[in-house]
C-alpha positions in Angstrom: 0.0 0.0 0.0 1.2 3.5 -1.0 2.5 5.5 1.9 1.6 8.9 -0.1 -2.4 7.4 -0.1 -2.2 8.0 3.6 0.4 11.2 3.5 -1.8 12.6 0.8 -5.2 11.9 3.1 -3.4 13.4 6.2 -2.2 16.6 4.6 -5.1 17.5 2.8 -7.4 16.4 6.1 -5.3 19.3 8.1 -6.1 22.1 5.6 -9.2 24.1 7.1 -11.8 24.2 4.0 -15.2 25.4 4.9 -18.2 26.1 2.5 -17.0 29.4 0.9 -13.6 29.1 2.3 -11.8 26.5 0.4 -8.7 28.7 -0.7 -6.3 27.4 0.8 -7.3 23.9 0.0 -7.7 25.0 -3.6 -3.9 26.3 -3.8 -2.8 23.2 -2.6 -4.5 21.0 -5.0 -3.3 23.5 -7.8 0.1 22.5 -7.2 -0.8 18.9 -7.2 -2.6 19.4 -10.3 0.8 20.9 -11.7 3.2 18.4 -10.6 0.8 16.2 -12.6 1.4 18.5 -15.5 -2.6 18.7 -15.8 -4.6 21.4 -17.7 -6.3 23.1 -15.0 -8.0 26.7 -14.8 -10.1 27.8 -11.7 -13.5 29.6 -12.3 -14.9 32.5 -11.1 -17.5 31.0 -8.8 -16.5 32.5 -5.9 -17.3 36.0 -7.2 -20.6 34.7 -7.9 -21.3 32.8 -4.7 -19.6 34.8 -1.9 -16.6 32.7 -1.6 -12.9 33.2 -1.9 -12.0 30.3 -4.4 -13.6 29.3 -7.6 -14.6 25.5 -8.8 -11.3 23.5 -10.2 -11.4 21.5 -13.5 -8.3 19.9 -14.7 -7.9 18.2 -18.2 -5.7 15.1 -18.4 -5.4 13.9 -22.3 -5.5 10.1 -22.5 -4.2 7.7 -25.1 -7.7 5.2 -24.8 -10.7 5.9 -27.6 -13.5 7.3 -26.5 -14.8 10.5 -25.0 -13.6 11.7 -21.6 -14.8 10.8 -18.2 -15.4 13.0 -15.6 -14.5 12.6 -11.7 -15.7 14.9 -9.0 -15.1 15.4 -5.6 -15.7 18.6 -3.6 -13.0 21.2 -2.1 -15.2 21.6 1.2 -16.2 20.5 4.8 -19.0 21.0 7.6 -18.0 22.5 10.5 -16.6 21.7 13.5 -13.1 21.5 11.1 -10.9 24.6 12.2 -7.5 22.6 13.2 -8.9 19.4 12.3 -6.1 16.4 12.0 -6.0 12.7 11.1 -5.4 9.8 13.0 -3.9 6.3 11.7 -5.2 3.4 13.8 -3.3 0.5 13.9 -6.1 -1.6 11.9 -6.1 1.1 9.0 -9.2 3.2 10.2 -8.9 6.9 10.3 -10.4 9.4 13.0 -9.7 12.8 13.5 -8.7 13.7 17.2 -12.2 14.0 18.1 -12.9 17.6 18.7 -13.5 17.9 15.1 -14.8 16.3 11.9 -12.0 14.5 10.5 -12.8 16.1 6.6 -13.5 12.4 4.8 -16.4 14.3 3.2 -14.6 15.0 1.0 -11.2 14.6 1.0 -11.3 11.2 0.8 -12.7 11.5 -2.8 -9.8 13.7 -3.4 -7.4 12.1 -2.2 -8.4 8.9 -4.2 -9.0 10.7 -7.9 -5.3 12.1 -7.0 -3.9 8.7 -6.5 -5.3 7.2 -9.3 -4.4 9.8 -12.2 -1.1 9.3 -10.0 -0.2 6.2 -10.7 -1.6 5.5 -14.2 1.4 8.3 -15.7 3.7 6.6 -13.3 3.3 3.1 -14.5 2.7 4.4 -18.1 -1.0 2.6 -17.9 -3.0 3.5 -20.9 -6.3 5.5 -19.9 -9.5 7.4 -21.1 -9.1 11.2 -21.3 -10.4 12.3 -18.6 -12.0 15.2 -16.8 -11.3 16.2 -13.3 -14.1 18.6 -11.4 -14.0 20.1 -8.0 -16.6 21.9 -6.8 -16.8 24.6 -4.0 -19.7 24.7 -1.7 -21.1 21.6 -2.3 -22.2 21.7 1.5 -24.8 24.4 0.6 -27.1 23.0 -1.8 -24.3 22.2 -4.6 -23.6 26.0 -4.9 -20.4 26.1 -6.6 -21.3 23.8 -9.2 -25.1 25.3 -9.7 -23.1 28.4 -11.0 -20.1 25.8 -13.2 -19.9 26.7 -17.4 -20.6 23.9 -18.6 -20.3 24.3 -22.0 -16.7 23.9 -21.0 -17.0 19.8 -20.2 -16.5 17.1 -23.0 -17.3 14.2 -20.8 -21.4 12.9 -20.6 -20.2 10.6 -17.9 -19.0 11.3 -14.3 -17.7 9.5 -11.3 -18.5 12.0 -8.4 -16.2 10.1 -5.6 -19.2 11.6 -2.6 -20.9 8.7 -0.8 -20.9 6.9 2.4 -21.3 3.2 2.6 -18.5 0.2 1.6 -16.0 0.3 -1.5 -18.2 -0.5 -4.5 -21.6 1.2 -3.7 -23.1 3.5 -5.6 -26.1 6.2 -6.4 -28.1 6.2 -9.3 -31.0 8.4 -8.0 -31.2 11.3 -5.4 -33.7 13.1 -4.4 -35.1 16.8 -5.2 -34.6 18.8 -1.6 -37.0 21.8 -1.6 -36.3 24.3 1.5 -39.5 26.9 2.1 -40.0 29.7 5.2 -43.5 30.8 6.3 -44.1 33.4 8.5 -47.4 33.8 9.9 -48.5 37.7 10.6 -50.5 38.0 13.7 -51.2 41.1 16.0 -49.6 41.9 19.4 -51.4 43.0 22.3 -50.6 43.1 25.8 -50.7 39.3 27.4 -51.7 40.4 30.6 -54.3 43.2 29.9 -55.4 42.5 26.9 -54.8 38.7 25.2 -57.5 38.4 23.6 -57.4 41.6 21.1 -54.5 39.7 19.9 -53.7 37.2 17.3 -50.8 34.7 18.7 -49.1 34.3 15.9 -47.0 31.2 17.5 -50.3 29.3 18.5 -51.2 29.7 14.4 -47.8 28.2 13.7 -48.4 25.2 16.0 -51.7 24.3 15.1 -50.4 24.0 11.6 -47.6 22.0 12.2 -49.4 19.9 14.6 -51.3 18.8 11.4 -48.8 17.9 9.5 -46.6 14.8 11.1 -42.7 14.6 11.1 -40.4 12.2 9.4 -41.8 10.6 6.1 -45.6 11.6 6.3 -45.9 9.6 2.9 -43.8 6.3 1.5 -40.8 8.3 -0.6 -41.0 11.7 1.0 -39.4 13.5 4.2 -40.9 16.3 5.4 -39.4 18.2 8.3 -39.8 21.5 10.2 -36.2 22.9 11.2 -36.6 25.5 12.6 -39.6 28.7 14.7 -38.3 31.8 15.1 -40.8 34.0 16.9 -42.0 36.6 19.8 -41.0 39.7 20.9 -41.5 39.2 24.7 -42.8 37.3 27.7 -45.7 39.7 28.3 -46.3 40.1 24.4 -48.5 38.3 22.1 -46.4 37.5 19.2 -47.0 39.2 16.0 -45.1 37.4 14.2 -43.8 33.9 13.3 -41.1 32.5 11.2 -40.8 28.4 10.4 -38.0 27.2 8.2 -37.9 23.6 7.0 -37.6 21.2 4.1 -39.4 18.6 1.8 -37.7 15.7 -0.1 -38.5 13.3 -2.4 -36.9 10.9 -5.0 -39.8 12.4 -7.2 -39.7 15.9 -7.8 -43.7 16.0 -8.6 -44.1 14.6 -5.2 -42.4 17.6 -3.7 -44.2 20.2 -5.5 -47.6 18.5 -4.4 -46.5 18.6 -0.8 -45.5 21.6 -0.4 -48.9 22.8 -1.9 -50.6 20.9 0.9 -48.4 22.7 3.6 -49.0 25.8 2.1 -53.0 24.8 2.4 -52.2 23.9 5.6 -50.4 27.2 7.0 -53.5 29.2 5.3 -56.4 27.6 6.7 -55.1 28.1 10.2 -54.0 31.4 9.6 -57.6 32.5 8.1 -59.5 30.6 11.1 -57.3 33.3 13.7 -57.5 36.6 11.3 -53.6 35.7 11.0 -52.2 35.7 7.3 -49.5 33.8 5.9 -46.2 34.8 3.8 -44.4 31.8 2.3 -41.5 31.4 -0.3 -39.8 27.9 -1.2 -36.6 27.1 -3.0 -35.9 23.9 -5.0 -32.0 24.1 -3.5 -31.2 20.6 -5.8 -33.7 18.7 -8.3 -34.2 14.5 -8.7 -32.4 12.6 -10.9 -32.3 8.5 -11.7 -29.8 7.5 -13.6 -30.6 4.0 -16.2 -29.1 0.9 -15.0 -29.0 0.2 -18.3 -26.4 3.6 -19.1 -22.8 3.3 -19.8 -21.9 5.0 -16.7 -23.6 1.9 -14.7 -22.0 -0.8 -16.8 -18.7 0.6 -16.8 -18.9 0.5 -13.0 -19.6 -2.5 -12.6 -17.5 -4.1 -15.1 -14.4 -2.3 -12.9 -15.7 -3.9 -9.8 -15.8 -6.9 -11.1 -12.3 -6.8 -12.4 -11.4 -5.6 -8.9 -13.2 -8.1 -7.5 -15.3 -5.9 -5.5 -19.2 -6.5 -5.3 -21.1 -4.0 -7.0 -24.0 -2.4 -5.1 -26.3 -0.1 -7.1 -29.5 2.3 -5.0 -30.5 5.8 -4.4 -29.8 7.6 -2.0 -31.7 10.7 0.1 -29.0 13.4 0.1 -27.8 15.5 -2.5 -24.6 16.1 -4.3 -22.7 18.2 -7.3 -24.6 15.4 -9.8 -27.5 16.6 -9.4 -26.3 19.9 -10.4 -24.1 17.7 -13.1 -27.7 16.1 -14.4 -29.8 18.9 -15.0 -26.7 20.0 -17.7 -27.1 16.2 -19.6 -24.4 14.4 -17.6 -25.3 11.0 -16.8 -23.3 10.0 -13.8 -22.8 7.9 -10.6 -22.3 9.2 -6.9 -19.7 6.2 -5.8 -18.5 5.3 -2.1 -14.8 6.3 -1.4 -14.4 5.5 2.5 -16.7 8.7 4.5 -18.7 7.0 7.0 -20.9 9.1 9.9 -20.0 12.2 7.9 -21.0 15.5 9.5 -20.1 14.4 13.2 -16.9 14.1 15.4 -17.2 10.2 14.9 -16.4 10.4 11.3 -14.0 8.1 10.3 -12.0 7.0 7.1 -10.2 3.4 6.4 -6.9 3.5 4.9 -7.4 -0.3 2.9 -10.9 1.2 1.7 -8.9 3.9 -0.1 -6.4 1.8 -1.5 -9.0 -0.5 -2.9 -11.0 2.7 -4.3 -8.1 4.1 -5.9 -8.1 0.3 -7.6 -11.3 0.9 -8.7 -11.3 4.0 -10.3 -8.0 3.2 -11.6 -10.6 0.6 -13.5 -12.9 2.8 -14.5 -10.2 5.2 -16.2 -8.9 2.8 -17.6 -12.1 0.9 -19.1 -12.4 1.5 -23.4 -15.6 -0.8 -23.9 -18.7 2.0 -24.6 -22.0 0.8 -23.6 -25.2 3.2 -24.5 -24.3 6.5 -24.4 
């Protein structure tokens, strides 16, 4: 096993790269991008979002037929991840000290995609042209790449290297995540002296959510209420009301229709008080499936079978840069690269599950047989 998998891993784990932050992690993939002799340029995203850094794409010619493939993984973290390092367990697995997130999310994908295009000029391997993407943001909603040019890819087919789960899953299908904010407009009053020439604008807010249950209120579809913001003080009737939340659903129809029915919801309780309702909604990423019959599905599972690693095709309920990549024609796969309990202290990484994902997508870069396109 490569000693620079894990030096590569541990340097890039101890750069601080938040959402809209990821300078410093962009410079230092820059020069790795050099040293590969790749043809890289970084975008102005960063003007466009708020951020300091722009996405980075990277063009590596190949010697293979066929058109290029594309690999993602994203420059950025969740927080906790100011002075975050990574620790090498005796049995391979990789934690950060604890006090942080160790960063797998997605520097693992990183890491790997480095590794791979690594060793193929090394060892003089033959390979696909290929196509190397990596977004900023990705945390918030896919933002970097919601704002990518690209007219500027050649590749249909991508590898985005940004899933939990063992070496050799994958996602085919993710959901459309719609946020939404309603605020309900009451009337204050004085809650001692005079409740009742009031209208409690928190009491209309909790009869409507009461109404609508928590979790998956339907097979397919999350519904959830994150956050009520409200009330101006003890001896105040609140005039005002603010709930935040989000909807998702593998269909995107099913999300629409939903939201219409919380909407109906807020309304009628609002209308019963004399309250009234102001509500605006977002669809922050939209649903994609992706064939099992597509090129992009064969040709990972042909290269897990000449790893020998058992291919594991599903959806999944969380979002990444492909479904950004899909609403621009990009058929693509969101594969597992050794993140598990991302977005907590406990995540962890495993050195031998990198190895063998490099293996993999050393297969897949390497793969000339085109299936449907």
């Amino acid at each position: 096993m490569s000693n620079r998998l894990w030096n590569t891993f541990r340097e890039l784990c101890g750069i601080h790269s938040p959402s809209y932050r990821e300078r410093a992690f962009c410079d230092a993939l820059i020069k790795r991008l050099a040293d590969l002799n790749g043809n890289f340029f970084e975008d102005n995203a960063g003007s466009k979002i708020q951020g300091n850094c722009g996405n980075l794409y990277c063009y590596i010619p190949g010697s293979l037929n066929g058109p290029p493939l594309l690999f993602s993984a994203h420059l950025d973290t969740v927080e906790p991840a100011e002075g975050k390092k990574a620790v090498l367990h005796e049995n391979g697995c990789i934690s950060s000290a604890g006090n942080t997130i160790l960063g797998a999310d997605d520097v693992a994908g990183v890491t790997v995609i480095l590794e791979a295009v690594t060793r193929l000029k090394e060892q003089n391997i033959p390979h696909r042209s290929i196509e190397l993407l990596f977004p900023v943001a990705e945390e918030k909603y896919g933002a970097g790449s919601s704002v990518f040019d690209y007219s500027l890819l050649k590749a249909k087919e991508a590898y985005v290297l940004d899933l939990s789960g063992a070496i050799g899953e994958a996602a085919n299908a993710a959901p459309t995540i719609m946020s939404f904010e309603i605020k309900i407009h009451g009337k204050a009053a004085h809650a001692g002296f005079a409740p009742k020439s009031g209208v409690h604008a928190i009491a209309v807010a909790a009869r409507a959510i009461a109404s609508l249950p928590q979790g998956e209120p339907i097979p397919g579809l999350t519904f959830n209420i994150g956050q009520i913001i409200g009330g101006e003080s003890n001896n105040i009737v609140p005039s005002l009301c603010t709930v935040r939340g989000e909807i998702r659903s593998l269909i995107h129809g099913a999300v629409l229709s939903y939201w219409d029915k919380v909407r109906a919801i807020f309304d009628t309780e609002a209308a019963k008080a004399g309250a009234r309702t102001e509500a605006k909604n977002k669809v922050e990423l939209k649903a994609y499936e992706t064939p099992l019959d597509s090129s992009v599905v064969k040709r990972f599972i042909r290269a897990c079978e000449k790893t020998g690693i058992p291919p594991y095709i599903h959806s999944t309920f969380g979002g990444s840069d492909q479904n950004n990549f899909a609403l621009h024609g990009i058929t693509g796969l969101v594969i597992a690269c050794s993140m598990h309990e991302v977005h907590s202290l406990r995540e962890y990484s495993n050195l031998y599950e990198l190895e063998n994902c490099v293996r993999l997508v050393m297969r897949i870069m390497t793969d000339q047989e085109e299936g449907i396109q």
